[in-house]
C-alpha positions as CSV (number, residue, x, y, z in Angstrom):
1,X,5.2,-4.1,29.3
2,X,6.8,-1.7,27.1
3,X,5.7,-0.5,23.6
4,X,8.0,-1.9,20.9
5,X,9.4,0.5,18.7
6,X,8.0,-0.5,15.1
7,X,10.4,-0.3,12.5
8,X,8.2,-2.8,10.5
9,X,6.3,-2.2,7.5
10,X,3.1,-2.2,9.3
11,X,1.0,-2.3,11.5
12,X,3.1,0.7,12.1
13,X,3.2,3.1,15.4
14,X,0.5,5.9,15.3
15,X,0.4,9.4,16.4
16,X,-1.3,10.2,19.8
17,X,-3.8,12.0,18.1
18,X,-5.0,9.3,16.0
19,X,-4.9,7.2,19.2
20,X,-7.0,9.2,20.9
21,X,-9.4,9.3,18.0
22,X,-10.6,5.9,19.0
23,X,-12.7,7.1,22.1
24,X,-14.2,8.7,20.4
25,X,-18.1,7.9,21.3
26,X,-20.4,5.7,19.5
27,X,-22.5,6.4,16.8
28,X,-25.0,4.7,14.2
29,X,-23.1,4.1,11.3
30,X,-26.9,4.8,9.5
31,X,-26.9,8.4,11.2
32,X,-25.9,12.1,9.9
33,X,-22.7,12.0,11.5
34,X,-21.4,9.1,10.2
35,X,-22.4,10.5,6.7
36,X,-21.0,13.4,7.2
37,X,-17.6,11.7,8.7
38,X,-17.5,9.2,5.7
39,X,-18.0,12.2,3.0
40,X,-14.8,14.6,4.7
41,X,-12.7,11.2,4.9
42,X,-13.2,10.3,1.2
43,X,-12.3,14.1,-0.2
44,X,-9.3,13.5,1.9
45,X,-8.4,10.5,0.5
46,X,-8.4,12.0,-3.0
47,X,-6.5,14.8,-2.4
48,X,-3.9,12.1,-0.6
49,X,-4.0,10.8,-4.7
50,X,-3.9,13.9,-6.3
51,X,-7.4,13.1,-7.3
52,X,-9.6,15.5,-8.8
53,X,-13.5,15.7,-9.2
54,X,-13.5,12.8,-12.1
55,X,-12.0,10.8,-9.3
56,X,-14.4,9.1,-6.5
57,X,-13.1,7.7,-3.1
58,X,-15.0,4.3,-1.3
59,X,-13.7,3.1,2.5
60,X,-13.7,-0.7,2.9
61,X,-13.5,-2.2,6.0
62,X,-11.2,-5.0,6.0
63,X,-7.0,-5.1,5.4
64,X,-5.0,-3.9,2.1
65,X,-5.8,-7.6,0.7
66,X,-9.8,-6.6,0.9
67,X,-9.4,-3.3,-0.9
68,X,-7.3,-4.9,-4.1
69,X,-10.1,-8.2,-4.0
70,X,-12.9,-5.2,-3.6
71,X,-11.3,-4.0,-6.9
72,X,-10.4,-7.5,-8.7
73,X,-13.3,-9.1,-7.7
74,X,-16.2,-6.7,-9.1
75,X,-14.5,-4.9,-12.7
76,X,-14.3,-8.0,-15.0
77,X,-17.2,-9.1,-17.7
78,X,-17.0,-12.7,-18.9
79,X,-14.3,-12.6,-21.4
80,X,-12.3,-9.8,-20.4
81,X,-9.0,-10.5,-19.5
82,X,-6.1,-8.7,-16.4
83,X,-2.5,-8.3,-17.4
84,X,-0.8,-8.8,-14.2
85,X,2.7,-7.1,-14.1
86,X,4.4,-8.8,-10.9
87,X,7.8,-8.5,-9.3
88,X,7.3,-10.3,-5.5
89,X,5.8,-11.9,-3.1
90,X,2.6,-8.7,-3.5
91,X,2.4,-9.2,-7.4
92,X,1.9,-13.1,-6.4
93,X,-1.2,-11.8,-3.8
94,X,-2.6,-10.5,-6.6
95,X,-2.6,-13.1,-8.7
96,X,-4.1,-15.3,-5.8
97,X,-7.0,-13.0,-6.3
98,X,-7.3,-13.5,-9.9
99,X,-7.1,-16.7,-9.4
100,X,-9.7,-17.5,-6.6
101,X,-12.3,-15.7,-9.2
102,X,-11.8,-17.3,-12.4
103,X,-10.6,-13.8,-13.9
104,X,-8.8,-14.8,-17.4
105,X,-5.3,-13.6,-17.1
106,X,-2.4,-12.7,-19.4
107,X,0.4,-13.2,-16.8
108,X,3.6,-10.9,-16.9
109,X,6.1,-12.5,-14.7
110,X,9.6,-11.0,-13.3
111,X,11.9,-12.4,-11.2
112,X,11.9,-10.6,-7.2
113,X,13.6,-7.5,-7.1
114,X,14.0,-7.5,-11.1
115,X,12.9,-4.1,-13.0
116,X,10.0,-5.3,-14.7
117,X,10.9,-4.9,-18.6
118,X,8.7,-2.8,-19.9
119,X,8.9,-3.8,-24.0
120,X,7.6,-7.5,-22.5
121,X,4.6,-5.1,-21.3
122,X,3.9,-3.7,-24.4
123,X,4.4,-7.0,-26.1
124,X,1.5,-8.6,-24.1
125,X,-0.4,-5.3,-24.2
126,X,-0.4,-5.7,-28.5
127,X,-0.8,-9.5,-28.7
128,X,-4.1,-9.7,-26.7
129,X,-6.6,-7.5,-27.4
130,X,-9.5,-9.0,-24.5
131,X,-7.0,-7.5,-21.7
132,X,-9.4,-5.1,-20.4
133,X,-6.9,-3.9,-17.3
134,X,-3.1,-3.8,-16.4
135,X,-2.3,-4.5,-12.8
136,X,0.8,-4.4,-10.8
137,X,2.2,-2.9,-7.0
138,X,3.2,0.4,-6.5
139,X,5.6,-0.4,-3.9
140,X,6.6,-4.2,-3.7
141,X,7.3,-4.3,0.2
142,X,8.8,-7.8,-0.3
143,X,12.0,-6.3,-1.8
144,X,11.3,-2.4,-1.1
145,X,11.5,-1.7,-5.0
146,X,9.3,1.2,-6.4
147,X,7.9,-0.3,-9.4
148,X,7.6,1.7,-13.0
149,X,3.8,2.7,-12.6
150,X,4.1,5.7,-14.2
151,X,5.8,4.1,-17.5
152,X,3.7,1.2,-17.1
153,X,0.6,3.7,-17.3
154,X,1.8,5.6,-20.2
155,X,0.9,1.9,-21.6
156,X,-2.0,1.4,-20.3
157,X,-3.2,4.6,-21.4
158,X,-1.8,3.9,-24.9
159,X,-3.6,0.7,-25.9
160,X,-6.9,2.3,-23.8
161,X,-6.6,0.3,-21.2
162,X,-8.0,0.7,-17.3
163,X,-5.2,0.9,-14.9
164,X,-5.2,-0.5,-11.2
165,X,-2.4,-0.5,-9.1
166,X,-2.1,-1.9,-5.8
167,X,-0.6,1.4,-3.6
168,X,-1.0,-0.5,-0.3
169,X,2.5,0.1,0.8
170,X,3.2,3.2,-1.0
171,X,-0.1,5.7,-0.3
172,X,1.1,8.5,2.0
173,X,4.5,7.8,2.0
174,X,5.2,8.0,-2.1
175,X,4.0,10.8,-4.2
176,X,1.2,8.9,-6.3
177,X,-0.8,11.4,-8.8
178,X,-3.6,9.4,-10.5
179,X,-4.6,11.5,-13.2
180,X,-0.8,11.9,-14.4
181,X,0.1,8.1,-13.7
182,X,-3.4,7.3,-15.8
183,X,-4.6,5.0,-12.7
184,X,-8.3,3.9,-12.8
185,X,-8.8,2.2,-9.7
186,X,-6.0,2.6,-6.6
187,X,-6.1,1.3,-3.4
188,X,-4.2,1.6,0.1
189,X,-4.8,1.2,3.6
190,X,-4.8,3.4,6.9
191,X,-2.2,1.0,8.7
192,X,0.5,1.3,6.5
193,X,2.6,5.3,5.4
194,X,-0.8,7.2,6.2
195,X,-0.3,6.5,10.0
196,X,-3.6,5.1,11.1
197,X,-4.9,1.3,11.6
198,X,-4.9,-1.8,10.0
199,X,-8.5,-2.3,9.0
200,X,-9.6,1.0,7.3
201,X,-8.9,-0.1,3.5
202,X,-9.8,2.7,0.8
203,X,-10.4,2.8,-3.2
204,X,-9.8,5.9,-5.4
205,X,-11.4,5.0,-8.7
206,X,-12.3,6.9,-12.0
207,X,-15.9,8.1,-11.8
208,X,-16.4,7.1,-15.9
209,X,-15.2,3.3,-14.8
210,X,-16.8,3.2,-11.9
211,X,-20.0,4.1,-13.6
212,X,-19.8,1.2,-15.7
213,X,-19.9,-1.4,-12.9
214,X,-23.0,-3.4,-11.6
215,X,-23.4,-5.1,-8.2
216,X,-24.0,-8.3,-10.5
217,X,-20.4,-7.9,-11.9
218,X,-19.0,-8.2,-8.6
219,X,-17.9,-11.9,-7.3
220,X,-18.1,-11.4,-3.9
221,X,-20.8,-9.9,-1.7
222,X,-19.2,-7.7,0.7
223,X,-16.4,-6.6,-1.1
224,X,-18.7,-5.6,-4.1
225,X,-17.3,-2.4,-5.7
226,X,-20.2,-1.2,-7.5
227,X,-22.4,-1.8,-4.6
228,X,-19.8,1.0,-2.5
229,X,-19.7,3.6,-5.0
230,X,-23.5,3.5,-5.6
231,X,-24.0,3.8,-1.9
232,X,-21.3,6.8,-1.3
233,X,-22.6,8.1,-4.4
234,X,-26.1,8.4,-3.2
235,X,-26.0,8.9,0.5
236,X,-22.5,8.6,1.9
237,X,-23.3,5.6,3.3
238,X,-21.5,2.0,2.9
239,X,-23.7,-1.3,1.8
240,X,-23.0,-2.9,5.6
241,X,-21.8,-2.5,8.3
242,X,-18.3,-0.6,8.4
243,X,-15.9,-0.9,11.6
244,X,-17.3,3.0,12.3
245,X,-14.2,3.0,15.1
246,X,-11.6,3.0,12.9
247,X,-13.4,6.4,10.5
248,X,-12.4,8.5,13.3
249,X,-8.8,7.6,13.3
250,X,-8.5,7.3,9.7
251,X,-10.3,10.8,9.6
252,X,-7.9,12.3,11.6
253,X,-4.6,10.2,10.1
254,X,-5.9,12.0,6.5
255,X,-6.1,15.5,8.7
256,X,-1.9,14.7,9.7
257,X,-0.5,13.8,6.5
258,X,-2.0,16.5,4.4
259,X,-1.4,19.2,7.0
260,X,2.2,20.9,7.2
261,X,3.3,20.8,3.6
262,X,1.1,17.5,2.8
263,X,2.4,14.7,1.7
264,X,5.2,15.9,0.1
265,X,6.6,17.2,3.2
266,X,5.6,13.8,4.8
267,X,7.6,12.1,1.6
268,X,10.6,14.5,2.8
269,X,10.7,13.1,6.1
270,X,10.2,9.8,5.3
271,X,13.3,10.2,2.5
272,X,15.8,11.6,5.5
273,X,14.4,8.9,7.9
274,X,15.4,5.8,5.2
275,X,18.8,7.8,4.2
276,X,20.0,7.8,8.1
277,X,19.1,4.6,8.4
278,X,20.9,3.3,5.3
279,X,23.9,5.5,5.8
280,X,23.9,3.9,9.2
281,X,23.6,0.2,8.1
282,X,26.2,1.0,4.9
283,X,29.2,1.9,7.6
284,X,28.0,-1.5,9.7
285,X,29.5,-3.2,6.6
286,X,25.9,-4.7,5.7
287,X,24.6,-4.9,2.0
288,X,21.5,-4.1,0.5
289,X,18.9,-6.1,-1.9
290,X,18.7,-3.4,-4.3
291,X,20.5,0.2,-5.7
292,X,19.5,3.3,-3.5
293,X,17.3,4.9,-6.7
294,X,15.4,1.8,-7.1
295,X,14.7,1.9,-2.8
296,X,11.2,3.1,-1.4
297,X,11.5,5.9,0.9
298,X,10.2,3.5,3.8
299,X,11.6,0.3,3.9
300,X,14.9,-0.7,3.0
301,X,16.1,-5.0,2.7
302,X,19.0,-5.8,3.8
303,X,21.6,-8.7,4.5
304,X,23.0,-10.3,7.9
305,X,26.5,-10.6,8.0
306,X,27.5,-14.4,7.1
307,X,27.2,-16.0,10.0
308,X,24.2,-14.6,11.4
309,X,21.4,-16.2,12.1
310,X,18.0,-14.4,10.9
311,X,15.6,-15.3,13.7
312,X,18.2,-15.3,16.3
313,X,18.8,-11.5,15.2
314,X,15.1,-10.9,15.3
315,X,14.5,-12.4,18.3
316,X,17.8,-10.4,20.2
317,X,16.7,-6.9,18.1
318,X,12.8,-7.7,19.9
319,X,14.5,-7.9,23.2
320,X,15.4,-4.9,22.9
321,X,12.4,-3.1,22.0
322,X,12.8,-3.4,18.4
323,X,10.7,-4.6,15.7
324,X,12.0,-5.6,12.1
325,X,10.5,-8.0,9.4
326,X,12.0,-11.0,8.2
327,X,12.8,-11.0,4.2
328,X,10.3,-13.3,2.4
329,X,10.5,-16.2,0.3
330,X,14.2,-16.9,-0.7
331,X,15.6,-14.0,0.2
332,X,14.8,-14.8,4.2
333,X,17.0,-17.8,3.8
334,X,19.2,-15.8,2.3
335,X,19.7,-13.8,6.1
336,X,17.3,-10.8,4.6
337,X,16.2,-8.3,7.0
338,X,13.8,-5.5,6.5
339,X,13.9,-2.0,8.7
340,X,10.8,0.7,7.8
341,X,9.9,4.2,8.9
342,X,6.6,4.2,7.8
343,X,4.4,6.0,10.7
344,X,5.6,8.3,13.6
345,X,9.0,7.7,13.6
346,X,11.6,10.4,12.8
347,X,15.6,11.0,12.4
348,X,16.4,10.7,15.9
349,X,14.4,7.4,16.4
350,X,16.6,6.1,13.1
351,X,19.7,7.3,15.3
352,X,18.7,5.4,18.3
353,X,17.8,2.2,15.8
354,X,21.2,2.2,14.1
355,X,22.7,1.8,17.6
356,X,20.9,-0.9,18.9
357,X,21.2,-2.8,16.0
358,X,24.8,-2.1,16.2
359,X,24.8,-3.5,19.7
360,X,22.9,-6.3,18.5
361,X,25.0,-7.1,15.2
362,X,28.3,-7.5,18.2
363,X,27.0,-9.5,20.8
């Protein structure tokens, strides 16, 4: 078989380096090496958020979903309440969390692909005064918007609140400063713009609130925040098992994107990568979900010509050796598509892309 080419918004394709990271050979995750592999990952990961040393970084083994319950799951007291901003079908994962724990929530709802209004924010900010923390996504993949975190912070910082944003789909790829964007608690994953594996989750949190947190706050017993900072803090060591495997490719995924000019450079590439492609796609006559300065830099959504029928076109653009997402919720009825270069994929692989899909789009 051949490898598909992964324009999808992840699992994405990896570099051979991080590949070959997975041979690595075995070792006890309760040994020296690990500990010292778990402490060089997590400095990486801070500088990946602009963190400095008031910031501390945790890896959780599991998907994006288990880093953002890690987070949700273990920061509430009885009594104190979440402000969820949400804009798509990532906002709405969220608030499953909140939900499956019992966490009392003030609920800030936008329509998909709307700019969420930030005086309703502020409204719901003043009127309840238990809202101990403002959540929302960085990047909602479901429509490729960029939401307003840093705006939305500014707020958060103003009424003294703590800050978490989901960055699953933006880490890496967007330029995310925590200490400027007043984020207490962010959270990505290696399989996603960082260029590793799906399964090698990570926190970045605020030392002064993660030294407020007790094992008995958390809800759940794996994905118990305070239980991975106290262990990191005190031995570089996580509370179970970890999928050790995946440390080495993360370890060296954090070694690629910071290298070479870092992650702006990597943000660089990834901005010609999306423009090619959408140049491209704009002279194929097809339309876009949203305005260019309200786009990611890695994914864009786009329309079918009428006509078109969306699995059909998925299923023809796989055969191939293609690989796009189907839009969610109303928007894949609508005959949405979704192309990404999130990973190793650069402006000649765009090129190539634009003219299968061009063959494609004619047959």
């Amino acid at each position: 078989m051949t490898a598909p080419k992964l324009f999808s918004p992840g699992p994405i394709m990896v570099k051979e380096n991080v590949r070959a990271a997975l041979a690595h050979y075995d070792i006890c995750h309760r040994s020296p090496e690990f500990e010292e592999l778990f402490e060089r990952a997590t400095a990486k990961i801070n500088k990946l958020f602009k963190a400095d040393d008031s910031y501390r970084s945790v890896i959780i083994s599991g998907s994006g979903t288990s880093s953002n319950e890690t987070v949700l799951s273990s920061i509430f007291n009885e009594g104190e309440k979440v402000l969820l901003v949400r804009n798509g079908e990532f906002g709405n994962r969220l608030l499953e969390i909140i939900q499956k724990y019992d966490i009392p929530l003030v609920d800030c709802e936008f329509e998909w692909a709307e700019v969420p209004d930030l005086a309703k924010v502020e409204e719901a900010l003043k009127a309840d005064p238990a809202i101990k923390v403002v959540a929302m996504v960085f990047h909602e993949t479901s429509t490729c918007m960029i939401n307003p975190v840093k705006a939305v912070g500014d707020l958060a910082d103003k009424y003294g609140k703590w800050f978490y944003v989901d960055c699953v789909s933006a880490a890496a790829g967007e330029i995310i400063d925590v200490k400027d964007m007043h984020i207490t608690f962010a959270t990505s994953v290696g399989g996603k713009c960082l260029g590793a594996y799906p399964g090698s989750a990570y926190i970045c949190g605020k030392r002064e609130a993660l030294d407020t947190l007790t094992p008995e706050m958390g809800k759940n017993v794996y994905l118990n925040l305070a239980k991975h900072y106290q262990k990191a803090e005190a031995c570089n060591q996580t509370p179970n098992t970890p999928n050790v495997n995946l440390f080495w490719a993360l370890d060296v995924a954090l070694d690629n994107a910071l290298a070479d000019g870092g992650i702006e450079a990597r943000n660089a590439r990834y901005k010609e990568c999306s423009a090619i492609l959408r140049e491209g796609m704009k002279k194929l006559g097809l339309k876009f979900l949203l305005e260019d300065e309200l786009m990611s830099c890695t994914v864009t959504s786009v329309f079918l010509p009428e006509g078109k029928e969306l699995a059909q076109f998925i299923k023809d653009l796989d055969a191939e050796g293609y690989t796009v997402y189907a839009g969610k919720g109303k928007f894949e009825a609508m005959g949405m598509f979704q192309v990404a270069n999130m990973g190793e994929i650069y402006p000649e692989d765009c090129r190539e892309f634009l003219k299968v899909l061009e063959k494609v789009l004619n047959k």
